[in-house]
N, C-alpha and C positions, 0 to 999 in steps of 0.2 A: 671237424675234429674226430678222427678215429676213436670207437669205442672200445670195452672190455667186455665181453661178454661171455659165460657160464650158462649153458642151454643144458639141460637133461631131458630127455626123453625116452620113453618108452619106444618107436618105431620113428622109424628116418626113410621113406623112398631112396633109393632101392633094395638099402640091406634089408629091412623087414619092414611090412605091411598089411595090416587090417583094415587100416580107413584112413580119411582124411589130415588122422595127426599126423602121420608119416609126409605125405604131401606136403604141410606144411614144414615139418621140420627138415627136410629136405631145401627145400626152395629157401629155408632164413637163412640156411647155415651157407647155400650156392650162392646168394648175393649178397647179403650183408657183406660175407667175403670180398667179394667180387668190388663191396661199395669201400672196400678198402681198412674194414673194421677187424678187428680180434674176437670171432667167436670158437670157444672150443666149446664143441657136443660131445655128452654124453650118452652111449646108449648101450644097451647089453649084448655082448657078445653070441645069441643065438648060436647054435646049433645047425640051425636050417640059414643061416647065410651063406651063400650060395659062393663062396673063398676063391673060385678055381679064377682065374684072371683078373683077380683086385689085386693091385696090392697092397699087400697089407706087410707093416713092419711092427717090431715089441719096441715097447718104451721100456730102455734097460733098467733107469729109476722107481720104476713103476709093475714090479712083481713080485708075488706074493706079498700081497700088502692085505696085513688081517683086519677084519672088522666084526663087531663084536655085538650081537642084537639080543640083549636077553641072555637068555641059555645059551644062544646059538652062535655058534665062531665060522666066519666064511674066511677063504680068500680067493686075493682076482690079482691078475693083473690087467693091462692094459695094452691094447697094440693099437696104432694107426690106422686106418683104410681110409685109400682117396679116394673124393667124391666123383662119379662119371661126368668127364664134361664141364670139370670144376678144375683149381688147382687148391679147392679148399679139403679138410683131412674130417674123418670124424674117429671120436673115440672110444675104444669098444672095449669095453668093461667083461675081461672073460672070467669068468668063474661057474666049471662045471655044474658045479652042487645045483646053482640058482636058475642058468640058461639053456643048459642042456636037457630040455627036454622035446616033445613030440609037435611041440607048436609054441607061436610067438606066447598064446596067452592060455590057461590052463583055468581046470577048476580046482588045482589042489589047493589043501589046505595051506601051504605053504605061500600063499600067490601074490599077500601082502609084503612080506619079506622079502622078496627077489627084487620087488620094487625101491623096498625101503633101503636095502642094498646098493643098488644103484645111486639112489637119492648123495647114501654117506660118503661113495664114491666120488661124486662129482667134487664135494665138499675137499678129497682127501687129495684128490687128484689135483686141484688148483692148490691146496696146500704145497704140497711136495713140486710142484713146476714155480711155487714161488709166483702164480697168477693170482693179481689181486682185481675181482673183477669189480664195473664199475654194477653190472644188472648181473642179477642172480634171475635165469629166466626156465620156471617150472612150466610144465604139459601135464593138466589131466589129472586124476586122482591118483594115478601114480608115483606123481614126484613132488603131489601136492604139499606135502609135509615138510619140504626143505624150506616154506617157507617162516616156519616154527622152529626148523632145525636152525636154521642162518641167525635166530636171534637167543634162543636158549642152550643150546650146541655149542655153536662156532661162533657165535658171539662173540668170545674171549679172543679171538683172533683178531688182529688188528688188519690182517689181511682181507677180511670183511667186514672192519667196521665202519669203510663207506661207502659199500653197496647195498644195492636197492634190490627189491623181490617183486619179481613179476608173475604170475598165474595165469597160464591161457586155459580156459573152457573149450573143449572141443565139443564136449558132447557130455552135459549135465545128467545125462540119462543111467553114466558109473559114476560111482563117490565112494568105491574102495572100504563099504562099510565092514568094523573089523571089530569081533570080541573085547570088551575094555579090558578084559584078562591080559593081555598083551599090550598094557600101555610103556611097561619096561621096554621092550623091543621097541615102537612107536616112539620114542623119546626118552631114551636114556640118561636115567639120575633127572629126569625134568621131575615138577608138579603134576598131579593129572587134575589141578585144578587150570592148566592152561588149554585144558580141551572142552569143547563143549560140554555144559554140566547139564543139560535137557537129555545128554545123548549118552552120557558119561554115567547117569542114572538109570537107566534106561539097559546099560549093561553092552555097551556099544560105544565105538569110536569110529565117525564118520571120517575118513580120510581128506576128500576134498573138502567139506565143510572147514576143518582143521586148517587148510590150506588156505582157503578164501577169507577166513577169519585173521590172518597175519600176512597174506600180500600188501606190499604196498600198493601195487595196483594189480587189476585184475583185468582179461583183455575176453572179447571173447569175438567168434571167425565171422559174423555181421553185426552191425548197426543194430538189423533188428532184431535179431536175438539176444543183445545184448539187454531190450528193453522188455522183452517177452521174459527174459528167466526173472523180471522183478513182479511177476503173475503167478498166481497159485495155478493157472493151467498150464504152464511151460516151468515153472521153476524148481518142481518136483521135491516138493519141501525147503529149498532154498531160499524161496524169496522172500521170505523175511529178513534175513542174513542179506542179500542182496539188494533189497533197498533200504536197511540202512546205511551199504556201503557202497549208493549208489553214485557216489562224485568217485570213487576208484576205478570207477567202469567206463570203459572203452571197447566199443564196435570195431573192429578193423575185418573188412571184408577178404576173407584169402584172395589169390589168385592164380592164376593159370602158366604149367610151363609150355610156351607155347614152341620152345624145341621139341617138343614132345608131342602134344597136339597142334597141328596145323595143317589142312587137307593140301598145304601148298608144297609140304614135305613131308609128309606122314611117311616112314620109314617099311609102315606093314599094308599098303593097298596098292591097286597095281598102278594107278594115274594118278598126277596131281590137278587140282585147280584152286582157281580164285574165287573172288566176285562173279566175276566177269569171263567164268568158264561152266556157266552150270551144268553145259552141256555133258560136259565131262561127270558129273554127281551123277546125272543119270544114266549114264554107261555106267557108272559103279553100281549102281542100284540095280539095273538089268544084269551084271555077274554073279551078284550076292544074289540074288533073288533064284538063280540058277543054281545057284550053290547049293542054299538051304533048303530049291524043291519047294517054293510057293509058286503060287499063279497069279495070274492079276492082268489088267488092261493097263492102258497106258497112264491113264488116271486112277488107278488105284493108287492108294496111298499106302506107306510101309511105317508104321509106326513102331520105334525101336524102345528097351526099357535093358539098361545095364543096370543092376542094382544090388546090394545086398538087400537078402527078403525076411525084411525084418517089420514087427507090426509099425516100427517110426515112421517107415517108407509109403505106409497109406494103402498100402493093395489090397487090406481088406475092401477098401470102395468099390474092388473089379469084381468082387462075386458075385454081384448080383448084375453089374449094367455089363459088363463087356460080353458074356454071353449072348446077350438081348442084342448090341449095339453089332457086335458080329454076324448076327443074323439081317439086320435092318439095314446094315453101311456096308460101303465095298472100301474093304482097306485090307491089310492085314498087318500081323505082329510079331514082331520077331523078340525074346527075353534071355537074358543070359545074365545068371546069379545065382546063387547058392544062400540059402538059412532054413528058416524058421520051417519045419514039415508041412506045417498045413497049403505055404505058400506053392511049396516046390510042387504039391500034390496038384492044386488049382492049377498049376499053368501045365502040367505035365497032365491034367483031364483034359483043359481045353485046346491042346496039341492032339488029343486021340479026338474030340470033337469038331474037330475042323484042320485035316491034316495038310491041305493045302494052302490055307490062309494063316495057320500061326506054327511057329517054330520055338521050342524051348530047349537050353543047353543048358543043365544043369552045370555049376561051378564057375570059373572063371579062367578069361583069358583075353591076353594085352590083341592078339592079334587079333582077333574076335570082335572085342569091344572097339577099335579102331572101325573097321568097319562097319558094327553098326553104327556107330558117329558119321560115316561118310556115307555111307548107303541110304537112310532111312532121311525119309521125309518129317518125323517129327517125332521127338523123344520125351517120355511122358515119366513127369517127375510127381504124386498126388499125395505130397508128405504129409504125413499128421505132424510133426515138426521137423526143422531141417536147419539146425547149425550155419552151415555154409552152401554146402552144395559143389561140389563141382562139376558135373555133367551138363550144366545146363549153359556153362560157360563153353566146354567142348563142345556143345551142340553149336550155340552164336557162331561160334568160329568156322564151324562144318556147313552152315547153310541151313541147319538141323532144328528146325521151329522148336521150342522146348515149348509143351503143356506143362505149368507148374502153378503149385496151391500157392495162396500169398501166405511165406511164412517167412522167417527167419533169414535166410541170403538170401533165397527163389526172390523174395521182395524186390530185397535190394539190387538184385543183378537182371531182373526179367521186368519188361513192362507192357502192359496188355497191346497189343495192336487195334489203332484205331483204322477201319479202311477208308474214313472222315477222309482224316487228314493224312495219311500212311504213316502216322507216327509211329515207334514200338515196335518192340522186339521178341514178342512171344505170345501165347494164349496162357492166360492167369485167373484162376478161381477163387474164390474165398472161403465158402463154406465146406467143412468138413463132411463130407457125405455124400452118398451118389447121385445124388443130383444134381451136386455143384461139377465132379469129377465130366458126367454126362453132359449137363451144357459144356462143358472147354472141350471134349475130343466132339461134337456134333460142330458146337464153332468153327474150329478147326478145321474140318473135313470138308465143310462147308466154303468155308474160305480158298482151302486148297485150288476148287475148281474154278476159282476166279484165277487164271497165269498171272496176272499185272501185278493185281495186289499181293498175290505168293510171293511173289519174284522180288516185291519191293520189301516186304516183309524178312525171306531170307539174306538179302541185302543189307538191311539194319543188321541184323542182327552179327552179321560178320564183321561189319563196321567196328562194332565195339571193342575195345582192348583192356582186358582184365588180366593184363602181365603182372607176373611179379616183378619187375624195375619198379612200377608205378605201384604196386599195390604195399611194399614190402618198404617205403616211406613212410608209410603209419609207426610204424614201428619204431622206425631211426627217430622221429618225432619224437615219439612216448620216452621212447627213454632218454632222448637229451633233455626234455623236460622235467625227466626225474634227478640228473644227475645236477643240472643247475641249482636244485635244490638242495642238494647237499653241501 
């Protein structure tokens, strides 16, 4: 039975992207579609989307439509853009005042209200299309408030009063925390005794708290993280709130678009292969390696890291051992990411410390990162926590051994290689620290020089299939389960 569904989000692959929420909302809105269901998305018309061969058309009923936050009076309207590779549409919320600025996400003071914008949006936008959905489905502490809005807001609308509110967590790590001074704007004509009163005391209104406090269910992008944010080390003041509303909670692992990543079509490297063409992996490793101006024997190993360099991602762990291990191991490293200074400084020293064996490219880019995917012998993921993950999935796919910490997805999507039994599909640590990081790249490197077990290893690991067809099921689940109940 085709669904209704109401998505809002802050970013959608391709029109804007920071991280993984984009990815997914991307890939729900391509197949849900695709599964023959009703979802319209919401997302903000940026500035920096990139307009010139989308098309994009105006929803004539759908302009300058005012919205009223507090003090503050916006207006948007709305135009169409189809998704690439899809014949699904997404909905783009334009209004100067809120989206036009210098980047998807800002630090002004205004930063809560562009979102909360959006949130009313989506509410006004099914209003006026006469779309009455069956899932109201929020992303993030940005739109986490709709689902407080959907019951004290728009409540009175009959056209939501038998839909259900969903909450995905991408990344517990933002919760949108916002002056109580501005609880008018946050919820309009509401109580502010319907906001947390710990927080609300406190002279503070947690956004996503607010949110997760009124989902009916609550999703987040693995199994295991789902059980980790109900911990005082992963739930970042949350889990108290989380485990008591721990029967609302659902793990659904993201997954992979594998039009996009697959060395069998990869659109940006020169040859394709399979399983059963590794040959070909290591000609592409001998180009890139050309490229970037390292050196190496034939058994050198090229260990690749795409990442935002953020302290979640673990590279504190390399200050101290990969200096040491680059001296002792013959490998080398190829990094390409942009954040945090301290990070960028670390790999841009140890590029002037060893200018043959590591390569670092400050910022980001798709044709770059494809190739490390297809080049590199093994991509080193050493998270201090990790949502979901996706690299370690395009690695499986690539041939690309993933080293990764048991956390959050890496758990659930990686499993140690035994050379027992040749079971398994990656090298996996457990403890946080350089110790643990240094036993999995020595493992590793170690293993590497064994061909049979390598070769069976990057074998498994291409085997696996983390599509979203299969993975984006969770979801059609969750919410006929919800709907039955109504």
């Amino acid at each position: 039975m085709p669904l209704k569904i109401c998505f809002a989000s802050a970013e959608v692959t391709p029109f804007a992207k920071a991280g993984g929420l984009a990815d997914v909302s991307g890939a729900l809105l391509k197949y849900l579609h695709a599964d023959g269901h009703d979802i319209r998305l919401f997302m903000p018309g940026y500035s920096s989307i990139q307009r010139a061969g989308l098309e994009i058309y105006p929803v004539d009923f759908l302009r300058n439509v005012s919205v009223t936050l507090g003090s503050h009076r916006y207006e948007f309207s709305v135009s169409t853009a189809q998704l690439p590779d899809s014949s699904a549409f997404v909905y783009l919320v334009d209004c100067p005042a809120a989206f036009h600025r210098g980047s998807i996400y800002t630090a002004d003071a205004d930063e809560y209200r562009r979102f909360l914008l959006l949130t009313h949006a989506a509410f006004i936008c099914c209003q006026r299309m006469a779309f009455a959905p069956q899932i109201m489905h929020f992303n993030d502490w940005h739109t986490a408030v709709g689902t407080l809005l959907m019951r004290a807001t728009y409540g009175w609308d009959r056209l939501f009063q038998g839909a259900r509110s969903v909450l995905t967590v991408h990344n517990i790590g933002y919760q949108g925390i916002v002056s109580g001074t501005v609880h008018a704007e946050v919820l309009p004509g509401g109580p502010v005794s319907m906001f947390d009163q710990a927080d609300y005391a406190a002279g503070r209104i947690n956004l996503l708290r607010t949110g997760l406090a009124y989902a009916d269910r609550i999703t987040t992008v693995s199994p295991t993280y789902a059980r980790e944010l109900r911990t005082a080390e992963y739930g970042m003041g949350m889990e108290t709130l989380l485990r008591k509303r721990a029967d609302a909670i659902v793990g659904i692992l993201n997954g992979v678009d594998y039009d996009e990543w697959d060395p069998r079509r990869d659109r940006y490297v020169s040859q394709h292969y399979g399983a059963n063409q590794l040959g070909v992996k290591a000609e592409l490793k001998d180009q890139f390696l050309q490229r970037i101006k390292l050196t190496g024997g034939p058994r050198t190993a090229l260990i690749g890291i795409v990442s935002r360099l953020a302290t979640q991602k673990g590279f504190d762990l390399l200050f101290d051992c990969m200096p040491a291990l680059l001296r002792a191991r013959e490998f080398n490293l190829v990094v390409l990411g942009t954040g945090e200074p301290r990070y960028e400084e670390f790999f841009t020293d140890l590029q002037l410390r060893f200018p043959d064996r590591v390569h670092f490219q400050r910022g980001y880019s798709d044709e770059l990162a494809h190739w490390i995917e297809a080049a590199s012998d093994m991509f080193l993921m050493p998270s201090r926590y990790e949502p979901c993950g996706l690299n370690q999935m395009y690695s499986m796919r690539y041939g690309t051994v993933p080293i990764v910490r048991r956390t959050g997805g890496l758990a659930d999507s990686v499993q140690h290689f035994d050379p027992a039994t040749g079971a398994g599909t990656g090298i996996v640590f457990n403890d946080y620290n350089a110790e643990g990081v240094t036993w999995a790249l020595n493992t590793a490197l170690d293993l590497y020089q064994n061909k049979g077990s390598w070769r069976r290893l990057m074998q498994n690991g291409m085997a696996q299939d983390y599509s979203w067809s299969r993975q984006v099921r969770g979801y059609v689940e969750l919410y006929e389960s919800m709907v039955v109940h109504t």
